[in-house]
MINU-553464 format. One record per residue: x, y, z of N, C-alpha, C, O in turn; residue in one letter. Coordinates in steps of 0.1 Angstrom, whole numbers, padded with zeros to 4 digits, always signed. Last residue first. Layout:
N
XYZXYZXYZXYZA...
END
This chain:
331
+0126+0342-0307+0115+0333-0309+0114+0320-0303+0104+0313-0306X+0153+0353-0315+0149+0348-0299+0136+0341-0296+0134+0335-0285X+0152+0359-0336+0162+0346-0335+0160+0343-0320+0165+0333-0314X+0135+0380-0352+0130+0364-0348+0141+0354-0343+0139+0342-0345X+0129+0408-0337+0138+0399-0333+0133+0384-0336+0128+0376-0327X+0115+0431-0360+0111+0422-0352+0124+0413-0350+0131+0411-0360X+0109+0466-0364+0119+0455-0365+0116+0442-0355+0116+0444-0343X+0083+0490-0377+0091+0477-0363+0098+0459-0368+0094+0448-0372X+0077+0515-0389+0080+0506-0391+0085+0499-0381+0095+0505-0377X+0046+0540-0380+0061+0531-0379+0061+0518-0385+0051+0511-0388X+0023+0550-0383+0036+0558-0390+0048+0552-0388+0058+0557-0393X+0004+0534-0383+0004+0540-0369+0017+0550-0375+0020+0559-0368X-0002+0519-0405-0006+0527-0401-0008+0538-0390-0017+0547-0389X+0032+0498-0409+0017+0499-0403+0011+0518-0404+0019+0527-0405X+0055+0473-0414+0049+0485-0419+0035+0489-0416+0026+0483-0421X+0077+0453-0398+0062+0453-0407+0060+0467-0408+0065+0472-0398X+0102+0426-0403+0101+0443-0407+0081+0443-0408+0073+0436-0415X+0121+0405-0387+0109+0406-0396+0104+0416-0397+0096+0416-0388X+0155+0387-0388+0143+0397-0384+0134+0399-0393+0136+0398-0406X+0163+0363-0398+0166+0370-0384+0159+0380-0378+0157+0382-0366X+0166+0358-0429+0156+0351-0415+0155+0356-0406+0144+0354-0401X+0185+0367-0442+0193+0360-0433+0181+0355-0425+0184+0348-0415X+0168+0391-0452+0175+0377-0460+0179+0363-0454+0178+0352-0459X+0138+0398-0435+0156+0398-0440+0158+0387-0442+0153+0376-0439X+0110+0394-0446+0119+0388-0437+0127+0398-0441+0124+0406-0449X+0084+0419-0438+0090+0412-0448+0099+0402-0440+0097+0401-0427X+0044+0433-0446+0055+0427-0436+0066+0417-0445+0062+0410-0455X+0025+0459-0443+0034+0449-0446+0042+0444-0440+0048+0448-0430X+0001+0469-0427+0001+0471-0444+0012+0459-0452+0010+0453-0462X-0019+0469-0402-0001+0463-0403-0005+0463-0422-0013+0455-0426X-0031+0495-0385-0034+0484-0396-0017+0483-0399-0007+0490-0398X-0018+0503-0356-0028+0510-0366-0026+0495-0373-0020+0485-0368X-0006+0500-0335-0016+0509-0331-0022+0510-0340-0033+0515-0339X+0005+0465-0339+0005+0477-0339-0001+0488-0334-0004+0484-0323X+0015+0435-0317+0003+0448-0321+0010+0457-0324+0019+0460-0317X+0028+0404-0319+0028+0418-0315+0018+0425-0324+0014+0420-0334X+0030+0376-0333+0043+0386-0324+0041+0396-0317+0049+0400-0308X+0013+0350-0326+0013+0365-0329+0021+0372-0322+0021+0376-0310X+0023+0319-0335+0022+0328-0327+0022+0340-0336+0027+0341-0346X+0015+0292-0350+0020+0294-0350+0023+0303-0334+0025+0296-0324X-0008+0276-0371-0009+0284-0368+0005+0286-0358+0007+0274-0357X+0000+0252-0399-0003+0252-0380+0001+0271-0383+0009+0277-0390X+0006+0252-0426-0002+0256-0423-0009+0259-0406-0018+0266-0403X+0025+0231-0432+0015+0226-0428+0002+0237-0425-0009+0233-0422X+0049+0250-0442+0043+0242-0452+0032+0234-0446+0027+0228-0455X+0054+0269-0425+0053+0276-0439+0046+0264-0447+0038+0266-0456X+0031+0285-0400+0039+0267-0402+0040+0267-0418+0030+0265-0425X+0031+0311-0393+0024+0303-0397+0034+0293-0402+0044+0296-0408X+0027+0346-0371+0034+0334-0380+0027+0322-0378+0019+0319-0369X+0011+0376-0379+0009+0362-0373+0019+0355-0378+0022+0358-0390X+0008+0411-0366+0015+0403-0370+0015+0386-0369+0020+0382-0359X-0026+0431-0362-0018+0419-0357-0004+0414-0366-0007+0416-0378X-0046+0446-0372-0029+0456-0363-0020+0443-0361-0008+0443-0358X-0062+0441-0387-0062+0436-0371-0052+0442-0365-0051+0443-0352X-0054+0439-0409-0063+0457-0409-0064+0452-0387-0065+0461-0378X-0022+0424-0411-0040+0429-0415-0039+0441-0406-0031+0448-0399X-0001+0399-0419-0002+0413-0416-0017+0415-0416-0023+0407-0422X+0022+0372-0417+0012+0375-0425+0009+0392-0414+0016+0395-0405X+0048+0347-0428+0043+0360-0420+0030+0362-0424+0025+0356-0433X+0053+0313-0424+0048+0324-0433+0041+0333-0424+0032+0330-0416X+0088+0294-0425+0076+0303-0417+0065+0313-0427+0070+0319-0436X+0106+0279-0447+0102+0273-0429+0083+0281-0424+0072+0276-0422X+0116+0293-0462+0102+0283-0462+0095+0277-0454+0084+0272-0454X+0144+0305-0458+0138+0292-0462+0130+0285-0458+0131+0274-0453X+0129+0333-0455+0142+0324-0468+0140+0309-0470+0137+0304-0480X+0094+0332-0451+0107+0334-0447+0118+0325-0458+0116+0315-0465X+0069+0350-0469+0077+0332-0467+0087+0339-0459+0089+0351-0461X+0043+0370-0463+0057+0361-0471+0059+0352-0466+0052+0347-0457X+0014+0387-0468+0021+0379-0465+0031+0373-0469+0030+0368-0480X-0005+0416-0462+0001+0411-0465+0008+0396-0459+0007+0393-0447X-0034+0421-0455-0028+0430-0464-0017+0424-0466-0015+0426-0478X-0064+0404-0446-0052+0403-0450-0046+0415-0457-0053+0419-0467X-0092+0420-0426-0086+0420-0444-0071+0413-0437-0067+0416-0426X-0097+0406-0396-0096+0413-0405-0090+0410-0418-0083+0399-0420X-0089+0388-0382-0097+0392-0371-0105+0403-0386-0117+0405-0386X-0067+0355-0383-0067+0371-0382-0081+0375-0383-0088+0365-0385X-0078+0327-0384-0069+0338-0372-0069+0349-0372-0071+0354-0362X-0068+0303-0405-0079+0313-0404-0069+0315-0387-0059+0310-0382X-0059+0292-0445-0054+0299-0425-0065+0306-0421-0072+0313-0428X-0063+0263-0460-0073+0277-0454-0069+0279-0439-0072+0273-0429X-0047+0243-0481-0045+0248-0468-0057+0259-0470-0060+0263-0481X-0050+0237-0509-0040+0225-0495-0046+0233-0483-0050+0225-0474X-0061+0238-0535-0058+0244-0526-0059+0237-0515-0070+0232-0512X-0040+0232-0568-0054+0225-0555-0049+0237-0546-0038+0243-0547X-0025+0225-0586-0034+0241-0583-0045+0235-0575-0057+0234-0578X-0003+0210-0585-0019+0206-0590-0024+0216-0590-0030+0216-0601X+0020+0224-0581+0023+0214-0592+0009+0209-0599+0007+0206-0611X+0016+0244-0563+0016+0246-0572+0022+0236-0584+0027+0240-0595X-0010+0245-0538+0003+0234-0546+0003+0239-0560-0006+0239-0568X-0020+0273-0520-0024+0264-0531-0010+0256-0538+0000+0263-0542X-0031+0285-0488-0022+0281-0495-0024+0273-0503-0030+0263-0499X-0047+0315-0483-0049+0302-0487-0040+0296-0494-0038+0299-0505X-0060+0329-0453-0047+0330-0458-0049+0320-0469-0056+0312-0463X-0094+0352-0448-0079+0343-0445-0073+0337-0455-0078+0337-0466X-0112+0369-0440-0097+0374-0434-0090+0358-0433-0084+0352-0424X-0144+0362-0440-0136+0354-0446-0120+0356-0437-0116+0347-0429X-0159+0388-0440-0162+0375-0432-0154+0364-0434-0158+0355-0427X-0147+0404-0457-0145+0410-0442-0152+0396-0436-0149+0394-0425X-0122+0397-0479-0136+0396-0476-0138+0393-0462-0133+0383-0456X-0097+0396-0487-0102+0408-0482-0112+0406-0481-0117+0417-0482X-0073+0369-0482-0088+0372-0488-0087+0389-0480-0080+0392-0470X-0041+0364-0497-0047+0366-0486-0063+0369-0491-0066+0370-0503X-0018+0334-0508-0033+0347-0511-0036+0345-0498-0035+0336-0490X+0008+0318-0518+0000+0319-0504-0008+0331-0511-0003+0336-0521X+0017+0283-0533+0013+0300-0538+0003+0302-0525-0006+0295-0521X+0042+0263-0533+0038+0269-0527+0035+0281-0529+0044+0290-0529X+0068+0258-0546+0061+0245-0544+0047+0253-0540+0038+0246-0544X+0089+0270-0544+0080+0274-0554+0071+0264-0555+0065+0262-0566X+0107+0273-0531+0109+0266-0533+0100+0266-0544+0104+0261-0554X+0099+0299-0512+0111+0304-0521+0112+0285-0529+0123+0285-0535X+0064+0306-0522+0070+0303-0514+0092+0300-0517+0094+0298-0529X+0050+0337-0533+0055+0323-0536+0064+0317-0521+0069+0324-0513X+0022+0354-0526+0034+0353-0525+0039+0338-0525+0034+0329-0518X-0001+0386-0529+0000+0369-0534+0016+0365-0532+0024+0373-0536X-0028+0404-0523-0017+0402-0518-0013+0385-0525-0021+0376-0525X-0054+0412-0525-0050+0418-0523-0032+0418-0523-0024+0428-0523X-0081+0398-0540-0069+0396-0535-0061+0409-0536-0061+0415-0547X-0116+0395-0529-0105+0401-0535-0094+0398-0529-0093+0396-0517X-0142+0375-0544-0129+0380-0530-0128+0388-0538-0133+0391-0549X-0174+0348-0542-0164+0360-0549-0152+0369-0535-0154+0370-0523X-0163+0321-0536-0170+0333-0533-0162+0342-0537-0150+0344-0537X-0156+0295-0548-0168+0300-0549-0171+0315-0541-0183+0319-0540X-0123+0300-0566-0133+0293-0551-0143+0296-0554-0144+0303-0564X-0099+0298-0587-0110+0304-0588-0114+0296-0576-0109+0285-0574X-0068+0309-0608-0075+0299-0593-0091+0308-0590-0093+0321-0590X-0061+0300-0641-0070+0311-0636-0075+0304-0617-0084+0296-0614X-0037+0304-0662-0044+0294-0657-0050+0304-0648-0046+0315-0647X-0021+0317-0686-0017+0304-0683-0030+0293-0678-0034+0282-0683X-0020+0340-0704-0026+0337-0691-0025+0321-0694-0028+0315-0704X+0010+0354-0723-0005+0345-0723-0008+0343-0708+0002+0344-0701X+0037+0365-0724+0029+0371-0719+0011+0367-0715+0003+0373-0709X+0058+0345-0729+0047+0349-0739+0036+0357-0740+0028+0359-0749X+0069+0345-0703+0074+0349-0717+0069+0356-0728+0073+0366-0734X+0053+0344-0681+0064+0362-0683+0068+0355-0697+0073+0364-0703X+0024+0333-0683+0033+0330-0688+0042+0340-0688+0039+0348-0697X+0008+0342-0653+0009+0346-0668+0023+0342-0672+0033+0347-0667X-0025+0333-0634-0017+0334-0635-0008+0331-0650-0011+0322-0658X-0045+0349-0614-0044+0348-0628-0031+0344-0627-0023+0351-0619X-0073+0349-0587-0054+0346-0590-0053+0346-0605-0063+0340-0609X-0101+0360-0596-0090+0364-0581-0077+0361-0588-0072+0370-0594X-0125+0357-0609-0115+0348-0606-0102+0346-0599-0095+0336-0596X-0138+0380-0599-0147+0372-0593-0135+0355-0597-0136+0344-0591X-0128+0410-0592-0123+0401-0602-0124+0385-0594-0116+0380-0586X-0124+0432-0572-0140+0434-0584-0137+0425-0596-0140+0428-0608X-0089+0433-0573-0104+0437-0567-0115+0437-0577-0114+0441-0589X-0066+0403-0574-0070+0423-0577-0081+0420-0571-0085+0410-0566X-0034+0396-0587-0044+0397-0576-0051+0408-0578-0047+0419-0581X-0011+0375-0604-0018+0388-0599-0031+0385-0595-0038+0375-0598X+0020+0356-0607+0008+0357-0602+0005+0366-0597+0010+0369-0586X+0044+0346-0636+0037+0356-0623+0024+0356-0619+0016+0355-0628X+0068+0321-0643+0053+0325-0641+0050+0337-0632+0054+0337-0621X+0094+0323-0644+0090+0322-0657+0072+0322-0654+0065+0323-0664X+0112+0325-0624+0106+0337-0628+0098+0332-0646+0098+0339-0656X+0118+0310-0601+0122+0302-0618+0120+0315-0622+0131+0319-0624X+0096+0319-0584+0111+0314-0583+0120+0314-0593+0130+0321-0591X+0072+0339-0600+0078+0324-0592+0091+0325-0595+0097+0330-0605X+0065+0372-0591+0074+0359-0600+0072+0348-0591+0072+0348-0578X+0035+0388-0581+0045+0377-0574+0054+0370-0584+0050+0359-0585X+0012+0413-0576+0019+0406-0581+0035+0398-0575+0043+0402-0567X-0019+0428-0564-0008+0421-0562+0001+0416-0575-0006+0416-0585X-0038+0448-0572-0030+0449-0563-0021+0442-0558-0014+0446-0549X-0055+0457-0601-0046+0450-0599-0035+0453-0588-0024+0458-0591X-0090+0468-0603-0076+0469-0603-0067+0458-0599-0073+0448-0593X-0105+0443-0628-0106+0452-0617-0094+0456-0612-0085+0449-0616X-0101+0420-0643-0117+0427-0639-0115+0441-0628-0123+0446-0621X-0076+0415-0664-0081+0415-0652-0096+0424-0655-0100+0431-0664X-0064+0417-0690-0075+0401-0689-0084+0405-0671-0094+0400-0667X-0030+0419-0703-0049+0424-0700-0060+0412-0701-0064+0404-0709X-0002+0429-0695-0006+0416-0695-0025+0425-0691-0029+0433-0682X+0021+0441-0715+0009+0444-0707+0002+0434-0711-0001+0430-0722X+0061+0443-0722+0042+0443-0723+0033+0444-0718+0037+0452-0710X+0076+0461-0721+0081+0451-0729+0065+0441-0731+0061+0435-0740X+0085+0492-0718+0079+0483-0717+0081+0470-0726+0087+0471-0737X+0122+0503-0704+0113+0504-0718+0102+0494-0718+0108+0483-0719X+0140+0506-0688+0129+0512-0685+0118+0510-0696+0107+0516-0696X+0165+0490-0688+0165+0504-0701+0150+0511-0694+0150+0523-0695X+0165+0471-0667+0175+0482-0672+0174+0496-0677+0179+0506-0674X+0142+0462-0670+0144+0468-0654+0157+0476-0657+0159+0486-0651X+0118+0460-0690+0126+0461-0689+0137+0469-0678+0140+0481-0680X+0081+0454-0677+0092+0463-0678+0103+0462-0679+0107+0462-0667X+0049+0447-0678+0062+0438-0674+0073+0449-0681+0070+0453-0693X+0017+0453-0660+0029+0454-0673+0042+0451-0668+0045+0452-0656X-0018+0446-0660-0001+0443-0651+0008+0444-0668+0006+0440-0680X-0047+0464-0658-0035+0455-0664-0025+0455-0655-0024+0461-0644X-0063+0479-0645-0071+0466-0648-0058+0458-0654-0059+0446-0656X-0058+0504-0634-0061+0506-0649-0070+0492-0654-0079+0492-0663X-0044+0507-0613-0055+0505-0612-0065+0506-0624-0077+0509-0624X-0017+0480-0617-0019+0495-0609-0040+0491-0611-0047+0481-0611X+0018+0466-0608-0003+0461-0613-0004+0476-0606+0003+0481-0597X+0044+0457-0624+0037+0465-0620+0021+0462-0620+0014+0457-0629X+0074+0438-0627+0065+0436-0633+0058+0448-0623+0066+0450-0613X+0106+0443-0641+0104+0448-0635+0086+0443-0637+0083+0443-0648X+0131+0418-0652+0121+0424-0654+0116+0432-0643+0122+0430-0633X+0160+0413-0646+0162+0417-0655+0141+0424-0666+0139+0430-0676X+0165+0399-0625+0163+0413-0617+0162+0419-0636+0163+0432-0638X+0162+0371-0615+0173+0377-0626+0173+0395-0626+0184+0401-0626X+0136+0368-0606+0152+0363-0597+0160+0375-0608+0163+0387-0606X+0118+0403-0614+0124+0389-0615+0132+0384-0610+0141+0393-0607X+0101+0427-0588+0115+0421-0600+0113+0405-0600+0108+0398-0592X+0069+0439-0587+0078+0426-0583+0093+0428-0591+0092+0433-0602X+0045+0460-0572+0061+0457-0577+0061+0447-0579+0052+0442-0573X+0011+0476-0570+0020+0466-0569+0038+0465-0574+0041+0473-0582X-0001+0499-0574-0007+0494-0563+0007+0482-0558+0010+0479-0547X-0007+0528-0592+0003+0514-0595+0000+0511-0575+0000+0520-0567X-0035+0540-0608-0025+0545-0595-0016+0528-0596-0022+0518-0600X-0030+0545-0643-0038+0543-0634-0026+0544-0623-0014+0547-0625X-0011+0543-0663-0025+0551-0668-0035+0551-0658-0046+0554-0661X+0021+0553-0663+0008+0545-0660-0002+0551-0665-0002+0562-0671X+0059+0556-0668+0044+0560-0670+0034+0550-0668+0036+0538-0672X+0086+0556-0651+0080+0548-0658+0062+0551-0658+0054+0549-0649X+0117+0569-0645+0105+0571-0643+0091+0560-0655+0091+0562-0667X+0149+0568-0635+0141+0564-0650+0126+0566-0642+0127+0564-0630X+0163+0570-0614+0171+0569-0629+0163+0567-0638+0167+0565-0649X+0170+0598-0587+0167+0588-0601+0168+0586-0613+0173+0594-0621X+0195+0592-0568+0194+0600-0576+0183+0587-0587+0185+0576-0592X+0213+0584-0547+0193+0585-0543+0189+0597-0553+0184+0608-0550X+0232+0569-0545+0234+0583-0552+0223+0592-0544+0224+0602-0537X+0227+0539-0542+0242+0550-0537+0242+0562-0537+0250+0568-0529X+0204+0540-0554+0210+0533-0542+0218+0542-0536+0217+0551-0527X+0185+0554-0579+0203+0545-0577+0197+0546-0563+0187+0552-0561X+0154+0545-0584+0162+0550-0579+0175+0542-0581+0176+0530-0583X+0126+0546-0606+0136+0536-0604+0148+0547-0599+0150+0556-0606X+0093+0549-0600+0106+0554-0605+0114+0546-0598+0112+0541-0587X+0059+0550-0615+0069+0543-0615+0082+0548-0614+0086+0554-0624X+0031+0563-0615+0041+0563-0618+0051+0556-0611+0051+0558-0599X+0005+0574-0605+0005+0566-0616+0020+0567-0623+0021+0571-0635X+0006+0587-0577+0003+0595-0591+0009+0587-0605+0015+0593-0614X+0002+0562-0562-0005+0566-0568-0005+0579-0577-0015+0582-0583X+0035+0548-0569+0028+0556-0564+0014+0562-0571+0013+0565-0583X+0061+0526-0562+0049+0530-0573+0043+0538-0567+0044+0536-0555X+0099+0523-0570+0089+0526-0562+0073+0532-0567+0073+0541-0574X+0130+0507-0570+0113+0507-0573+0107+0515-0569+0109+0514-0557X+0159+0510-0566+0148+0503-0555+0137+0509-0570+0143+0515-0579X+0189+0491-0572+0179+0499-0576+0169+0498-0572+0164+0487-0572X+0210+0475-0564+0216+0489-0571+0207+0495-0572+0210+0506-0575X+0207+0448-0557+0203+0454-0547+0205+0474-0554+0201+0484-0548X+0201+0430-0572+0213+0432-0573+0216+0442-0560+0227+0444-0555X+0176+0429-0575+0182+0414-0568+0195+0422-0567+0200+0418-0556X+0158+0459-0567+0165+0446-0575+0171+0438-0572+0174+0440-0560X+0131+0462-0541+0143+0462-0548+0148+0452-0556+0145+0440-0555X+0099+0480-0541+0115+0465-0543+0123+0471-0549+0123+0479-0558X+0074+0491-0525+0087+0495-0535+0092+0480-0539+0084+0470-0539X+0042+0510-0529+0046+0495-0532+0061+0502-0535+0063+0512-0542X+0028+0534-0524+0021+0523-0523+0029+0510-0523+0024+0500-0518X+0029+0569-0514+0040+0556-0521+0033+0540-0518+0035+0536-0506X+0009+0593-0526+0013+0582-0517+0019+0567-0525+0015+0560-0534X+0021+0618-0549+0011+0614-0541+0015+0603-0538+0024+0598-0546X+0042+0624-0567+0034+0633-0562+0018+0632-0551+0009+0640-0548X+0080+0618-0558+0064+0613-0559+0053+0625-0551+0053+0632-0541X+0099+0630-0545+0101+0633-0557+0086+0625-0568+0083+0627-0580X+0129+0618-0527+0113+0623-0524+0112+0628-0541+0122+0629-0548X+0141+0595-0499+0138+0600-0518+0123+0606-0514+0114+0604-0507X+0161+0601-0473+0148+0602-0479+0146+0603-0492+0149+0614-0497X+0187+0581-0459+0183+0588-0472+0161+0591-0472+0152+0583-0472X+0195+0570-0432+0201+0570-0442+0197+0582-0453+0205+0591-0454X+0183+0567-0400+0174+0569-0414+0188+0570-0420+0195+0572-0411X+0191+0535-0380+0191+0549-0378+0186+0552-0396+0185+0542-0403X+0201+0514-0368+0182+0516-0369+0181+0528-0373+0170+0533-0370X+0225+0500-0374+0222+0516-0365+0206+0518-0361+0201+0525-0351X+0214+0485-0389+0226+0476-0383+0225+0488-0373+0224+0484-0362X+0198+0491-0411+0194+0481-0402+0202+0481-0387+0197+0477-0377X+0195+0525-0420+0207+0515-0413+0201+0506-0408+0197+0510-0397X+0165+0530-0442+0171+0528-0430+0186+0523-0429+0190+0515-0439X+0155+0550-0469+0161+0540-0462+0165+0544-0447+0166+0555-0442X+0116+0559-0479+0129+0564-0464+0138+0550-0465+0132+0539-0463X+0100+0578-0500+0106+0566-0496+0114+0566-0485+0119+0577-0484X+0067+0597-0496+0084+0595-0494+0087+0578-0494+0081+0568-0489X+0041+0606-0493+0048+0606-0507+0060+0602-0506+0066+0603-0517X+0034+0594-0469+0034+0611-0471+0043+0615-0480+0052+0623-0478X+0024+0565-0472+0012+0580-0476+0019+0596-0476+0014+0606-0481X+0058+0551-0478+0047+0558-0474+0034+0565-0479+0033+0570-0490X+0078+0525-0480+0073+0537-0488+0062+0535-0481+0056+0525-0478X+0114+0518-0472+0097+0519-0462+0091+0532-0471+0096+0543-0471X+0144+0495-0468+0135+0511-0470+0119+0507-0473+0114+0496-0475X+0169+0487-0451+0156+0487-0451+0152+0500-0456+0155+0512-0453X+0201+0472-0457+0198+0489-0462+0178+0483-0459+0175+0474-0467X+0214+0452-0454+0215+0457-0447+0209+0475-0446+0210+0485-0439X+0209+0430-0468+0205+0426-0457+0207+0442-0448+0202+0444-0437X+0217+0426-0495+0227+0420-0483+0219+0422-0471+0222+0415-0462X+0192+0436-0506+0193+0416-0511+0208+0417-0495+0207+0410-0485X+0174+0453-0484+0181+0450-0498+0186+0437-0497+0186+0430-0487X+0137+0447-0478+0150+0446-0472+0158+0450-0485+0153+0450-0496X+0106+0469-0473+0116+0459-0478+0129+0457-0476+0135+0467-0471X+0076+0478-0470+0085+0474-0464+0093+0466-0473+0088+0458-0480X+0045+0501-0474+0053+0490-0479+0067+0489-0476+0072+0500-0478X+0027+0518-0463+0025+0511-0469+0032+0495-0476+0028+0484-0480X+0028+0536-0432+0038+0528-0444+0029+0516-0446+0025+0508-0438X+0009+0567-0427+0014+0553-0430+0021+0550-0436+0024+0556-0446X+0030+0598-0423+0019+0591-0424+0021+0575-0425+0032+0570-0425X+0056+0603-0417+0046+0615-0413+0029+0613-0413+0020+0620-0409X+0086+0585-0411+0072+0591-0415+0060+0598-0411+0055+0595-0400X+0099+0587-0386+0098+0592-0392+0093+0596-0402+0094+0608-0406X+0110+0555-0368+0100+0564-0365+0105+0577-0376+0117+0579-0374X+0112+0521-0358+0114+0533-0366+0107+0540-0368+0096+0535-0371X+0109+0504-0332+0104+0512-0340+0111+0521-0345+0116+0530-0338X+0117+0466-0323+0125+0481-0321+0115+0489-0334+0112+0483-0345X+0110+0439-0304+0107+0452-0315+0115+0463-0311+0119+0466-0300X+0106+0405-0290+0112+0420-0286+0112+0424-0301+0114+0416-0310X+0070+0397-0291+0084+0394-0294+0089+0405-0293+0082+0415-0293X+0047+0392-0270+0052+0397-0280+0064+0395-0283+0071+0390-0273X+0035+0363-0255+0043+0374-0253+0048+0378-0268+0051+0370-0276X+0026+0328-0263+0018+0344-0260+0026+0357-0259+0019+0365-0266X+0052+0320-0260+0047+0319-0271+0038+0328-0277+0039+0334-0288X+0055+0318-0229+0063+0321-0240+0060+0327-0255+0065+0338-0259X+0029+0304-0227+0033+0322-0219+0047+0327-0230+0049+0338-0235X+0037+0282-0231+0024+0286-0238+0028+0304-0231+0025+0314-0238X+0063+0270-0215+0058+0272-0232+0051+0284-0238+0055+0293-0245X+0047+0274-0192+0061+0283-0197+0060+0284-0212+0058+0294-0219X+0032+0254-0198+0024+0268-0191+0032+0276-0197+0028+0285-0205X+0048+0231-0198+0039+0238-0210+0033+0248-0208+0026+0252-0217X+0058+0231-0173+0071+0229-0184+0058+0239-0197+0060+0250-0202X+0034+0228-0157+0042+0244-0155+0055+0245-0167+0060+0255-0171X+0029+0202-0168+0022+0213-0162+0027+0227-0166+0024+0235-0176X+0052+0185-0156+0048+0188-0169+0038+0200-0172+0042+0208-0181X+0051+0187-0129+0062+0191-0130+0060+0198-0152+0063+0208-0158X+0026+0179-0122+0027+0190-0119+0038+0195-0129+0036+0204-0136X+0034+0150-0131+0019+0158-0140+0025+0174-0137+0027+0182-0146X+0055+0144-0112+0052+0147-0129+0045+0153-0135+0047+0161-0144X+0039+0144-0089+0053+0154-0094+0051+0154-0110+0046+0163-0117X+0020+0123-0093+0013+0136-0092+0023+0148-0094+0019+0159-0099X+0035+0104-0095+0029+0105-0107+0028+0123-0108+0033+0132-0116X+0050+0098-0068+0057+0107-0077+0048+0111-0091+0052+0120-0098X+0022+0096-0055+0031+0107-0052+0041+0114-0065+0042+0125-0070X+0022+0072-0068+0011+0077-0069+0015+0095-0068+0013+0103-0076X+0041+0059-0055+0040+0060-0071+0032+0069-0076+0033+0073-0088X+0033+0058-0030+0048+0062-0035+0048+0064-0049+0056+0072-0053X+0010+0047-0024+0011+0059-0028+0020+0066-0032+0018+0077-0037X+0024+0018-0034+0014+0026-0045+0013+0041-0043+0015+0049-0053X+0040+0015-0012+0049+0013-0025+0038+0020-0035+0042+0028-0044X+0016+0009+0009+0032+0025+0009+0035+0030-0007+0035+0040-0012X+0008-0012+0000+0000+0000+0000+0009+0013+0000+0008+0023-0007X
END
C-alpha cells in the first residue's frame, strides 16, 4: 500500500512538473516578441523591404516618401522624395543597385541606391498598387488600377508588355522562383489569382473558389512549391495556400480578425508571416499551415511585412507611422 502511494506521489510530481514545463511554453509563445520602431514618416507605411545583403531597409509611405534605413544603427540613411502622391509598393533589385517605387500619381521610379538620384521614371494610366523584379532582376512587373499588369525592362525602362484580362484593379503581383510565371491579384475580379506565362505574356491558368474575393496580396514560397493569397472579404480574413504542381488548394489559414494586407515566406520556407487591418503580425507553419504565434500589435493596420534575407528579423509597416523591427532569432 506505501509502494502505490509512492508512485502515486511521484505521478502527481510529474503531471505538476509537466504542467508548469507547457504553461512556460504557452506564456512564451503568447508574449510579444522583442521590437524596435522606426519612427519618421509622417503618415502610413504602406510597404516594407529589405536590400538583397540585408543591410539597407526602406519603407514607402502616404506622405509621398521613400525612407532607407541603417538596419545595423536603426538609424534613417536617405529620404527619396520626388512622388506626387502616396508611395504604395517598393523593391528592390536582386542586385540590390535599384529600389522601385509605385505611387499613386500613376508612376513608376527607379532609384540609384548609392546616389538616391533617379534613374528612370516609368508611365501608367492608373495608380500602381503593386512591384515585383524577376530572380534575374532583368524584369520589372507592375499592377496598378487601370485593370493590367505590365512587365518592364528593369534596365533600359522600356515596356516590354501588358498583361490584360483583369476585372478590376490590380494589387498584387508575385514571380515564381524560376521567374518564368507571375501571379496577380486584384479587386471586383470574381476569378481572383491569374496566372501569366512572363514569356509569352499568355494567361496560363486562372485559381478560382466559390465566393467571390478580393486579392490583395499573393506570395510564392522560395521553393515554389507553394502560392499563399490573402482574402479581403470581411467574413472570410484568411490566408490560402495552393500546390503549385496541382493548383489544389491545401491549406485555409484562419486567425486574423480582418482584411489580410500582406504575406511572405521566410528564406527558407520554414515560416509564413502575414499582416491585417487587425494591427496583428501572425506566424504560420510555412508548409503545414499550423498556426504558430502573434508577435505583437500595432496601433494601426499592419500594411506589410518582410523577412531579411538571413531570416533573423521581420520588418512590418503599419498605419500608426512606424515601421518595427522584429527579433525572430529569440522566438
Amino acid at each position: 500500500m506505501l509502494k502505490r502511494k509512492s508512485y502515486f506521489v511521484v505521478f502527481l510530481c510529474l503531471v505538476s512538473l509537466m504542467s508548469v514545463c507547457v504553461a512556460d511554453e504557452n506564456d512564451a509563445w503568447d508574449k510579444p516578441l522583442e521590437s524596435f520602431s522606426l519612427e519618421g514618416h509622417g503618415a502610413a507605411v504602406f510597404s516594407v523591404v529589405f536590400s538583397p545583403d540585408g543591410e539597407t531597409l526602406a519603407s514607402g509611405s502616404s506622405d509621398k516618401t521613400v525612407k532607407l534605413w541603417n538596419v545595423n544603427t536603426r538609424k534613417l540613411k536617405r529620404t527619396l522624395e520626388g512622388h506626387a502622391e502616396m508611395v504604395t509598393a517598393i523593391a528592390f533589385s536582386p542586385d540590390g543597385r535599384t529600389l522601385a517605387s509605385g505611387s499613386w500619381d500613376k508612376a513608376v521610379k527607379l532609384w540609384n541606391i548609392q546616389t538616391g538620384k533617379q534613374k528612370a521614371v516609368l508611365k501608367h494610366s492608373g495608380r500602381v498598387h503593386a512591384l515585383a523584379f524577376s530572380e534575374s532582376g532583368a524584369i520589372l512587373a507592375s499592377g496598378d488600377s487601370d485593370e493590367t499588369v505590365r512587365l518592364w525592362n528593369a534596365k533600359t525602362g522600356g515596356l516590354k508588355q501588358t498583361l490584360v484580362g483583369s476585372n478590376g484593379p490590380v494589387f498584387a503581383v508575385a514571380f515564381s522562383p524560376d521567374g518564368r510565371m507571375l501571379a496577380s491579384g486584384g479587386e471586383l475580379d470574381n476569378t481572383v489569382i491569374r496566372l501569366w506565362d512572363v514569356q509569352t505574356g499568355k494567361l496560363q491558368r486562372t485559381l478560382k473558389w466559390r465566393r467571390v474575393d478580393a486579392v490583395k496580396v499573393v506570395a510564392f514560397s522560395p521553393d515554389g512549391l507553394i502560392l499563399a493569397n490573402g482574402s479581403s472579404r470581411p467574413e472570410e480574413n484568411t490566408i490560402r495556400l495552393w500546390n503549385t504542381q496541382t493548383w489544389e488548394l491545401t491549406r485555409t489559414l484562419t486567425g486574423h480578425r480582418q482584411e489580410i494586407t500582406s504575406v511572405v515566406f521566410s528564406p527558407d520556407g520554414r515560416t509564413l508571416a502575414s499582416g491585417s487591418w487587425d494591427r496583428e503580425v501572425k506566424l504560420w507553419d510555412g508548409q503545414t499551415g499550423r498556426f504558430m504565434r502573434t508577435l505583437g500589435r500595432h496601433s494601426g493596420a499592419v500594411f506589410s511585412v518582410v523577412f531579411s534575407p538571413d531570416g533573423r528579423t521581420l520588418a512590418s509597416g503599419s498605419a500608426d507611422k512606424t515601421v518595427r523591427l522584429w527579433n525572430m532569432a529569440i522566438q
